[in-house]
C-alpha positions, -999 to +999 in steps of 0.1 A: +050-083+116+066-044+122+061-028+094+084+008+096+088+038+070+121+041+088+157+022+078+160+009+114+138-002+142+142+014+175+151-010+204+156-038+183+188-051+158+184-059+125+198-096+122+195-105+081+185-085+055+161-103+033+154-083+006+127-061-014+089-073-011+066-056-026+023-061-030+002-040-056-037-040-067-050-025-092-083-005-086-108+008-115-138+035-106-176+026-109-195+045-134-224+045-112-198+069-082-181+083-112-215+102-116-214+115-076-178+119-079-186+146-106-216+159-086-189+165-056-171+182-075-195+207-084-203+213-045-169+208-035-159+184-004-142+149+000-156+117-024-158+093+000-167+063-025-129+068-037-112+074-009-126+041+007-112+023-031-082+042-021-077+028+016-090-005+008-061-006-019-040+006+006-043-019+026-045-047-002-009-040-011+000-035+024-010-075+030+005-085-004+037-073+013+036-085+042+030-123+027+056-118+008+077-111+036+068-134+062+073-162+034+112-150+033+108-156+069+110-119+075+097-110+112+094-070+098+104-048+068+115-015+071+118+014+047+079+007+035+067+028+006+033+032-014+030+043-050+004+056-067-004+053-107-026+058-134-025+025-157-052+035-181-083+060-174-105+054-144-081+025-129-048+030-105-024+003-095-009+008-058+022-007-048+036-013-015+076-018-014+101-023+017+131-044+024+124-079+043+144-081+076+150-100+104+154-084+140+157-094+170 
């Protein structure tokens, strides 16, 4: 699967538009690295515990995507976007979105 932040794909033609596909996952903190989260931020630097939720999120949606994609029978989606949110305190949904194409 080609998975592009950009409206075409160089060297190849987009054949059939499939449509929007999307993935999310929702994500909540631990108490336990809320507690060196807050420490870190008293010292300064990057929290690592979050920032591996973060990518592992990431990449969660990503998946969700794709899957929704190849079941159109998409071979790549272009235009791919992630969104970030706050859907109550300590938890954030991300959501992957592109449009499903076909190319050849």
């Amino acid at each position: 699967m080609i998975v592009v932040t950009v409206e075409q794909i160089e060297g190849r033609r987009i054949t059939e538009t499939l449509g929007l596909v999307r993935g999310s996952t929702i994500r909540a903190r631990h108490v336990g690295h809320d507690i060196m989260a807050a420490l870190r931020s008293i010292v300064g630097g990057e929290i690592r515990d979050y920032t591996l939720m973060l990518a592992q999120a990431r990449e969660e949606a990503l998946q969700r995507m794709i899957d929704q994609a190849e079941t159109l029978g998409a071979n790549a989606i272009v235009g791919a976007r992630f969104v970030t949110s706050m859907v109550l305190s300590g938890a954030a949904e991300i959501v992957a979105y592109g449009t499903a194409v076909k190319v050849v």
